[in-house]
C-alpha positions, 0 to 999 in steps of 0.5 A, a space after each residue: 682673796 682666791 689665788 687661782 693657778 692655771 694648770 701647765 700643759 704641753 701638747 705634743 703632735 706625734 701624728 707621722 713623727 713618730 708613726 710611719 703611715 706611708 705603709 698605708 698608702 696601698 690600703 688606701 689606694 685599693 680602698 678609695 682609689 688614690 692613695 693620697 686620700 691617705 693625707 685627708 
């Protein structure tokens, strides 16, 4: 008989928690002309 372990995994979602991406938004702005591409 085989004993399988399922290996333990935490995910963590650092995307603008722990990044300010706010100070994008002129690139994005001057780039594609509306800074709200930036949330895309």
């Amino acid at each position: 008989m085989s004993h399988k372990t399922c290996p333990s995994i935490i995910v963590f979602d650092v995307n603008e928690t722990l990044l300010d991406i706010t100070t994008l938004e002129p690139l994005f702005d001057r780039v594609f002309g509306d800074r709200l591409a930036l949330r895309e």
